[in-house]
C-alpha positions, 0 to 999 in steps of 0.5 A, spaced: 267 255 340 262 249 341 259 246 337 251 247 338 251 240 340 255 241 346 253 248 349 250 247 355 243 251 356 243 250 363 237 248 369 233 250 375 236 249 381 230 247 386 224 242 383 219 247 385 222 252 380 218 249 374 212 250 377 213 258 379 216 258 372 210 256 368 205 259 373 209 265 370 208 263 363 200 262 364 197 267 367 197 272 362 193 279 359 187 274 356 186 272 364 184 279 365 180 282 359 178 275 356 176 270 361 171 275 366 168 277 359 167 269 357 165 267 363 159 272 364 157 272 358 157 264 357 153 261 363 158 264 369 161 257 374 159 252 368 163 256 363 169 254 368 167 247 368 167 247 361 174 251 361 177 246 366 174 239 362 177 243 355 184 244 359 184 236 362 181 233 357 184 237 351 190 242 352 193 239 357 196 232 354 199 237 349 201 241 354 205 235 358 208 232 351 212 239 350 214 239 357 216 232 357 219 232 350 224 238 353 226 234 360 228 227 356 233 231 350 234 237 355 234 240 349 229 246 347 224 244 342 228 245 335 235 241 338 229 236 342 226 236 335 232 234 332 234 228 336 227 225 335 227 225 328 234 222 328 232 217 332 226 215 329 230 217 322 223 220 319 223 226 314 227 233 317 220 236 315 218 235 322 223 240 324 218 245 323 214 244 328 221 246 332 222 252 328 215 254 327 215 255 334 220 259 336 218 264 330 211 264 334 214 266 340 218 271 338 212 274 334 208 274 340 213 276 344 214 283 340 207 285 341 206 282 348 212 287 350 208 293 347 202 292 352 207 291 357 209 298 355 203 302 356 202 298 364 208 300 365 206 307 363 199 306 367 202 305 374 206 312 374 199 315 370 195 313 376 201 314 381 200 322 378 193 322 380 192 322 372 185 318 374 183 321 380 175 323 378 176 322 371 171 319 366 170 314 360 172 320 356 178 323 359 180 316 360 179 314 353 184 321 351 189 319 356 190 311 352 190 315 346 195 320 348 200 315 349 198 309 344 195 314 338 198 320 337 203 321 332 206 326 335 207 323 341 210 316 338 217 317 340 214 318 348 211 310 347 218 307 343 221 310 351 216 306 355 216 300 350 224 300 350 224 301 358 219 295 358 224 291 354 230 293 359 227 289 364 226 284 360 233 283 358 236 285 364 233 278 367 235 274 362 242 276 360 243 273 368 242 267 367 237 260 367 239 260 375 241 268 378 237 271 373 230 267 371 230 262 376 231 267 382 226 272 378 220 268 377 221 265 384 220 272 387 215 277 383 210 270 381 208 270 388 209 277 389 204 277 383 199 273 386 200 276 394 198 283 390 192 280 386 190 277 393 190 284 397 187 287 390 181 283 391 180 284 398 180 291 397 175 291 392 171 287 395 171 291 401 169 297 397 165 293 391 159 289 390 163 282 391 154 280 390 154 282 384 161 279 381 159 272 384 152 272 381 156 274 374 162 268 375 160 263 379 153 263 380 150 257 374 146 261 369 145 254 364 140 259 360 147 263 357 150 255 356 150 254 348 155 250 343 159 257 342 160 256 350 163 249 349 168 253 343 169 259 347 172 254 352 176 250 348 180 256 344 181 261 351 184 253 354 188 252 347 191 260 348 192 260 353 197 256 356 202 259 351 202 251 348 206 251 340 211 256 342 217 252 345 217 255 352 214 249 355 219 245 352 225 250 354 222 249 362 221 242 361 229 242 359 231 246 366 228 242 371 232 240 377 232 233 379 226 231 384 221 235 380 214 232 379 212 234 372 205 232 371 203 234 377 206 241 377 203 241 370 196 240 373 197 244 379 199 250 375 193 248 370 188 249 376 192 255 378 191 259 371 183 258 372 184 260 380 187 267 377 182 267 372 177 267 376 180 272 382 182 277 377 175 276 373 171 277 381 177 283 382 174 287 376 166 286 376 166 287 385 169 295 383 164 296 378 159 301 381 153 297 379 155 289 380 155 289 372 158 295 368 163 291 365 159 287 362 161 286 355 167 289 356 173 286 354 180 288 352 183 295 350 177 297 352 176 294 358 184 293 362 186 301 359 180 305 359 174 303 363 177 300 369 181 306 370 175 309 371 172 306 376 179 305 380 179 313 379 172 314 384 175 310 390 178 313 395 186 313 395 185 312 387 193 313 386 195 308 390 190 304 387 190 305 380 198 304 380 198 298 384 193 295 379 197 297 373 203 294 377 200 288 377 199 288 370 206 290 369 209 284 373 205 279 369 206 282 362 214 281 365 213 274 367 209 272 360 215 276 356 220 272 360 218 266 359 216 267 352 224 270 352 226 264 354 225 259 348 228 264 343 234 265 347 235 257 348 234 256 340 239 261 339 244 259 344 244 252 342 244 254 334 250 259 334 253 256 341 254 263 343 255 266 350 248 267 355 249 276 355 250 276 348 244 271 346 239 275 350 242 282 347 241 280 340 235 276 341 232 282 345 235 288 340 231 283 334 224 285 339 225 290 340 226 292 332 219 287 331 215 291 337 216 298 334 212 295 326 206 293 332 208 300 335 208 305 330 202 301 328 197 305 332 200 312 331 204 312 325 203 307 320 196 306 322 193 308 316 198 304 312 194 298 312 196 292 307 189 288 305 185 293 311 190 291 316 196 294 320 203 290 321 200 288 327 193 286 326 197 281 321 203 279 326 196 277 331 193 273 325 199 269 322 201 267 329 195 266 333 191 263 326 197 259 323 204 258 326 201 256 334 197 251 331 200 249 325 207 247 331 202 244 335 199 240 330 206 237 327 208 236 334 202 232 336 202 228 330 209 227 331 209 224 338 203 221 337 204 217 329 212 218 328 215 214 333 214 208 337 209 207 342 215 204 347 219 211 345 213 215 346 211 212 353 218 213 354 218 220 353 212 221 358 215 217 363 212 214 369 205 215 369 198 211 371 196 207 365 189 209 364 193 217 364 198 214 359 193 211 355 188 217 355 195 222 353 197 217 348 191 217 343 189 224 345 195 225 342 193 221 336 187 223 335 184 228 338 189 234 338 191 234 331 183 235 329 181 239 335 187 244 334 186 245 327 179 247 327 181 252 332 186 255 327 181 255 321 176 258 326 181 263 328 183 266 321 176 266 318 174 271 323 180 275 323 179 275 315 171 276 316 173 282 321 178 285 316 172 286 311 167 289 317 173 294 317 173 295 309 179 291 307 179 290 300 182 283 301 180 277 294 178 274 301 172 279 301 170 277 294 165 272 292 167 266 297 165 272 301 159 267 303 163 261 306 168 266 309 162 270 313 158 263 315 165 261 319 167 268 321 160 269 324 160 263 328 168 264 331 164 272 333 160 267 337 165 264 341 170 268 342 171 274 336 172 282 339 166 286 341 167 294 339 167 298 345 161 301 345 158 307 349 152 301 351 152 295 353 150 287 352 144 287 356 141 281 352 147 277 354 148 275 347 155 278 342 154 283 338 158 283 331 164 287 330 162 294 328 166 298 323 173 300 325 175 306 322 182 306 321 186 311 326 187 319 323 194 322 323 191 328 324 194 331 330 190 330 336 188 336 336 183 337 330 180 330 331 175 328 336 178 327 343 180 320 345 178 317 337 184 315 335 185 310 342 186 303 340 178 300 338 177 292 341 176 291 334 183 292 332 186 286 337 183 279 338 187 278 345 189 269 344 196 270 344 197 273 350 
């Protein structure tokens, strides 16, 4: 058997793959049901700009470091990581941002396939006609049935493992007849669907009211919450901290012009935003009634309502949620790929076998998020449910923290000549702007994101009744900086009502989801609340 060392993790063969591959990895669930509901609460085209300043000033030297450390080692980022340490003989507690990551990835990807699971459910539920004339209420029992119901929890393991399969499936392939040749295909087949979508909602929609909500500059909405609001979905969502860019930057073929498929692929994640953010207000009856709607609420009950009064509603709400499934299946493939490279490389074992156990070790996580809506709904440790702490470590702490080690490692811990090296050939007032972004900016930045993410998690798990020592005496603290990451980008109960006053409303009170059968409890309240998921990580 190879030693690790010598086990070949294979490449891309056309330059252009990378570009479709971390296309892929970025366009991710938060462009859905994150980023129109940022953009029409936060001053519409000047929150974009704001989102594009955080991406090219902030998150994309970070972004350019974990793709370059990858294509220089040709090595994942644990083995990347390895090399650089040796080669810089600094201590090997810096292979932690190595390993930190690669948990971070798999934690993120068992949960990331659970929603894929219920999108795929969705397009054989629209496809039946589930939809058609249905309203909040019905749609609201529909979601519940699937995610909620302890009685039915067996029904959502089968979606969940069908989901996983096809992810598997591509990566027991290989990097080139299975990930290169997927990702060259259902990634522009992906953006070719979103783009039919939006033509037909905004041919049978009101596309006035979606410009005025997106793209119209309304600086009356802009505070400092947008300028923070900005920063943490552009951190999020590029799926910095989690070793994919790193693996993708180790696969590039010969030819390939990193830095700029970077910042194409940067400027394309914001084009889909907005497309899909114009795509879902165009279908609201009134221009506006999404507004302060986000998240589980948004993506799996209120849009399937208003799909469900259009003509044709099954072709439609089927080939929406079809949409969604590709893009889950494309982020899950990426989010695969780093944790099947750090296995191959750690064990030196075959491509199959390597994507068969890691995907069975998801498949085995994913089921604790899982049964967390049903079963072990009520069996909630300090007031929250295995999954609300697998979100709140990955998104609060191991994402940060690797990004953090990996920014002060490039920018403190090696030679400027090696690090400058490393980047490659790039215009002198680009390099010099990485190199002390790298430095200086980022660590400082990343950790206020981090800090920011587990205060108001910690104060939303007290909102919710957690009896955590969090909530206690330093109750005061924790709140002032809780109600303030509720400003930028906290989760918003779905509510009946809706924000008229542009400003975000506190959390209300989750009640914890009853195993009581469905039958002896109110219709759809046991569906999955906006409270219960912050959405970064996806």
């Amino acid at each position: 058997m190879p030693t690790p060392y010598q086990t070949p993790i294979g490449s891309f063969t056309r330059p252009t793959t990378f570009f479709w591959a971390a296309v892929g990895a970025t366009v991710g669930l938060a462009n859905l049901w994150q980023f129109p509901y940022l953009a029409s609460l936060h001053g519409g085209g000047l929150f974009i700009l704001l989102y594009l300043a955080c991406l090219l000033l902030v998150t994309l030297p970070l972004m350019v470091t974990e793709a370059t450390l990858g294509r220089y080692s040709r090595h994942g980022i644990v083995l990347a990581m390895d090399g650089f340490i040796r080669s810089a003989k600094v201590s090997r507690w810096w292979m932690l941002a190595g390993r930190l990551g690669i948990l971070a990835a798999f934690l993120v990807l068992s949960f990331t396939v659970v929603f894929g699971a219920i999108a795929l459910a969705y397009v054989f539920f629209g496809a039946m006609g589930k939809f058609s004339g249905v309203d909040q209420r019905g749609a609201t029992e529909i979601l519940s049935g699937l995610v909620s119901d302890p009685r039915e929890y067996r029904l959502f393991m089968g979606w969940h493992a069908l989901f996983l399969i096809l992810v598997i499936w591509v990566s027991i392939q290989g990097v080139v007849k299975g990930l290169e040749r997927t990702l060259r295909v259902v990634v522009p087949g992906t953006l070719l669907l979103m783009l039919g979508l939006f033509a037909l909602a905004a041919w049978h929609g009101r596309i006035d009211g979606a410009v005025s909500h997106l793209l119209e500059m309304h600086p009356e909405d802009v505070t400092l919450g947008s300028v923070k609001a900005a920063l943490f979905h552009a951190f999020f969502t590029l799926g910095l901290g989690m070793g994919v860019w790193a693996i993708f930057g180790a696969y590039t073929a010969p030819g390939t012009r990193l830095k700029r498929s970077i910042l194409a692929v940067v400027l394309m994640d914001t084009l889909v935003a907005m497309v899909a953010g114009l795509m879902i207000f165009a279908v609201a009856t009134d221009g506006s009634s999404f507004d302060g709607e986000r998240g589980f609420g948004l993506l799996f009950v209120s849009l399937p309502v208003t799909l469900g009064q259009l003509p044709a509603s099954q072709f439609v709400v089927a080939a929406v949620f079809l949409m969604v499934v590709m893009i889950v299946w494309t982020t899950s493939l990426a989010l695969m790929e780093p944790v099947v490279g750090w296995f191959r490389e750690w064990m030196g074992a075959p491509r199959g076998w390597s994507a068969l156990i890691v995907g069975l070790g998801v498949w085995l996580a994913g089921l604790a998020s899982l049964l967390s809506f049903n079963l072990w709904a009520d069996d909630r440790f300090a007031g929250a449910t295995v999954f609300r702490w697998l979100e709140l470590i990955t998104g609060g702490l191991l994402i940060p923290a690797a990004a953090i080690l990996i920014s002060v490692f490039t920018g403190w811990r090696l030679t400027r000549s090696l690090s400058h090296r490393i980047l490659g050939q790039a215009p002198a007032f680009f390099a010099g702007i990485w190199f002390w972004v790298m430095r200086l900016v980022l660590p400082v930045v990343v950790a206020y994101i981090g800090v920011q993410y587990t205060a108001f998690s910690l104060t939303n798990l007290c909102d919710s009744g957690s009896d955590g020592i969090w909530c206690g005496q330093p109750a005061t603290v924790m709140s002032e900086m809780g109600d303030d990451a509720v400003a930028v980008e906290g989760p918003a109960t779905q509510t009946p009502s809706k924000q008229g006053d542009g400003q975000s409303e506190a959390p209300a009170e989750t009640p914890p989801v009853s195993k009581e059968p469905a039958g002896e409890s109110a219709p759809g309240e046991n569906a999955p609340k906006d409270g219960d998921i912050l959405y970064h990580s996806v």
